[in-house]
C-alpha positions as CSV (number, residue, x, y, z in Angstrom):
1,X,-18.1,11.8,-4.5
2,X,-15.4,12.3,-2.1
3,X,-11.8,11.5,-2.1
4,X,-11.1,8.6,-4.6
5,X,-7.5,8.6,-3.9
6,X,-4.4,10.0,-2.4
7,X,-1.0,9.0,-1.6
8,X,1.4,10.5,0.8
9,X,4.9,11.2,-0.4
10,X,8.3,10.8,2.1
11,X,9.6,14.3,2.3
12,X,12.6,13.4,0.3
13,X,10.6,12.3,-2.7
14,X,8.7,14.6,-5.3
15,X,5.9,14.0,-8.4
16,X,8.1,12.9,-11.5
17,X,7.2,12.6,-14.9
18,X,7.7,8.6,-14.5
19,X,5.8,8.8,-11.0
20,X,2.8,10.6,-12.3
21,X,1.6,8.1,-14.5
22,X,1.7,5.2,-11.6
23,X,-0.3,7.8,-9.8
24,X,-2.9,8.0,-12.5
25,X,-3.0,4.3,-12.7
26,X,-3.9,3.7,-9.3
27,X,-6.5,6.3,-9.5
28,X,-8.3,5.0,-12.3
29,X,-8.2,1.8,-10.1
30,X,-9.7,3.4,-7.2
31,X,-12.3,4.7,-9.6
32,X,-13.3,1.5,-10.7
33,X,-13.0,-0.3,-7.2
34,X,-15.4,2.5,-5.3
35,X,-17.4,3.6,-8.2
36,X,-18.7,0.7,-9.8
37,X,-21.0,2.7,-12.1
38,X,-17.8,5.2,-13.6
39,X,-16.7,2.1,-15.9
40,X,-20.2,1.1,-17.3
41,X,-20.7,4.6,-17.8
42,X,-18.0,5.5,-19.1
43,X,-17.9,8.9,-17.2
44,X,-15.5,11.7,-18.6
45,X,-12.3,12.5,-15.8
46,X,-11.4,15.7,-16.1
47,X,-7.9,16.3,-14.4
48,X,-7.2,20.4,-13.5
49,X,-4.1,21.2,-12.4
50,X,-0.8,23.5,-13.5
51,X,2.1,23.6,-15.2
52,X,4.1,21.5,-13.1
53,X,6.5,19.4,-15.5
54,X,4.8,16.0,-14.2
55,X,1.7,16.8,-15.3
56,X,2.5,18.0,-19.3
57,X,5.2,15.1,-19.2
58,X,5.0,12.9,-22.7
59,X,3.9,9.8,-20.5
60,X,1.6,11.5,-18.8
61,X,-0.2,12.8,-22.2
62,X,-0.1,9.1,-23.4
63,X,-1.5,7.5,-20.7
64,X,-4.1,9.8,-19.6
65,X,-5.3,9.4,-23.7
66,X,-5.4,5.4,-23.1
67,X,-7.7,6.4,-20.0
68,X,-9.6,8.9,-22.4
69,X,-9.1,11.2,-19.6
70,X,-9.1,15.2,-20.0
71,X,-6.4,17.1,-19.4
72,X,-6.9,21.1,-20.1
73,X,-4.5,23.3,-20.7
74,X,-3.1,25.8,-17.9
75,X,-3.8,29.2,-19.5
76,X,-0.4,31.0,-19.0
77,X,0.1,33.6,-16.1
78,X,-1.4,36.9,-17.2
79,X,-1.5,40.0,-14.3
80,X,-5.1,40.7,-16.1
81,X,-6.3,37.4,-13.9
82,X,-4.8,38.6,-10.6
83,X,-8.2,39.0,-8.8
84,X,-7.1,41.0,-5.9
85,X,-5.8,43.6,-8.2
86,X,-8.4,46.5,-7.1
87,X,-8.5,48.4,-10.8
């Protein structure tokens, strides 16, 4: 599919938990402008990303649950997943 959507950020400014949301509103636009066929098919998102406080924010949760998008979990840090570890 390609890139949907992106916005570039002034270097003074950073992802809030109020900012996020605006961001996920404007993607699920761009969804619906460029891929015609996500809203009649009601295609699953599913959004991957960390722990980042923007992303688990409350208003974040809400809205992506109004867009019946997914949103897994970020399993927490364990040094069993470091790949480059050579045991």
């Amino acid at each position: 599919m390609g890139v949907v959507y992106y916005e570039m950020l002034n270097p003074n400014q950073s992802i809030t938990g109020d900012r996020y949301p605006l961001q996920l509103m404007l993607l699920s636009r761009a969804l619906k402008e460029k891929q015609p066929l996500y809203e009649r098919r009601h295609d699953k998102v599913i959004l991957k990303h960390g722990n980042a406080r923007p992303h688990v924010a409350k208003p974040v949760k809400t809205y992506s649950e109004t867009l019946k998008w997914e949103i897994p979990p970020h399993p927490p840090y364990s040094s069993d997943n470091y790949l480059s570890d050579p045991k």
